[in-house]
N, C-alpha and C positions, 0 to 999 in steps of 0.2 A: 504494500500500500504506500504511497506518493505521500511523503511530509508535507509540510505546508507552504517549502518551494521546490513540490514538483519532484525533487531528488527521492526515487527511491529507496528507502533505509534499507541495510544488509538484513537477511534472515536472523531470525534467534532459534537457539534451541526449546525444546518444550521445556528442559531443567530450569531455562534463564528464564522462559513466559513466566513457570510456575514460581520462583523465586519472586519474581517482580511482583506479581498476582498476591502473593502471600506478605512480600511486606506492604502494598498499599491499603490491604485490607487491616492488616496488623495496626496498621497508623487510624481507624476508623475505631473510635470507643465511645461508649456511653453517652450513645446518638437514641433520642426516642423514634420511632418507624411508625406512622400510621398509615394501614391498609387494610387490607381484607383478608384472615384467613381461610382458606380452603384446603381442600386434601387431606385431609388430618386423616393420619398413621398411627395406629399404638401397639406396636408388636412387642411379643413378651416380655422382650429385653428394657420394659419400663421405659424407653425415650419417643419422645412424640414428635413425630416428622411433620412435615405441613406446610405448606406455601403462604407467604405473603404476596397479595396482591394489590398492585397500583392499576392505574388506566392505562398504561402500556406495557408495563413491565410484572414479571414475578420472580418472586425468589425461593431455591429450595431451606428451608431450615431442619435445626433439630433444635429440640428442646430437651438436653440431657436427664435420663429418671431423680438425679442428685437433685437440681434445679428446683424438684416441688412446680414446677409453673405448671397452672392447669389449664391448657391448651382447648378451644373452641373453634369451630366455626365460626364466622362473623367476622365484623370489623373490629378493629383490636388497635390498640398503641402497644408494641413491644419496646423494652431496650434493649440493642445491642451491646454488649461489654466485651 
């Protein structure tokens, strides 16, 4: 994909995507999220999977069993930590 003059950037490895990928998220804390949950998961391993949903976007989560959060359908304010 073409930078923003034109040049296009050399390839990266999947390692260096997932590197980058994990610290930008790393640098994202103790953001409130309002959307809509859907999908909800509760398999026996006690963590509850489930999608947030915006008007264009979703996202996969989990909600670890440790966590206590007690996960619904519906529109929801989550924080992220």
């Amino acid at each position: 994909m073409p930078d923003d003059d034109g040049v296009r950037a050399p390839p990266i490895t999947v390692d260096e995507l997932a590197r980058d990928v994990r610290e930008r998220l790393g640098a994202i804390k103790n953001v409130d999220v309002i959307g809509t949950v859907g999908r909800v998961a509760r398999p026996r391993s006690g963590h509850a999977y489930f999608e947030l949903v915006g008007a264009s976007a979703r996202m996969g989560c989990v909600a670890w069993s440790s966590s206590s959060l007690h996960v619904e359908e519906g529109e929801a304010r989550v924080r992220v930590r």
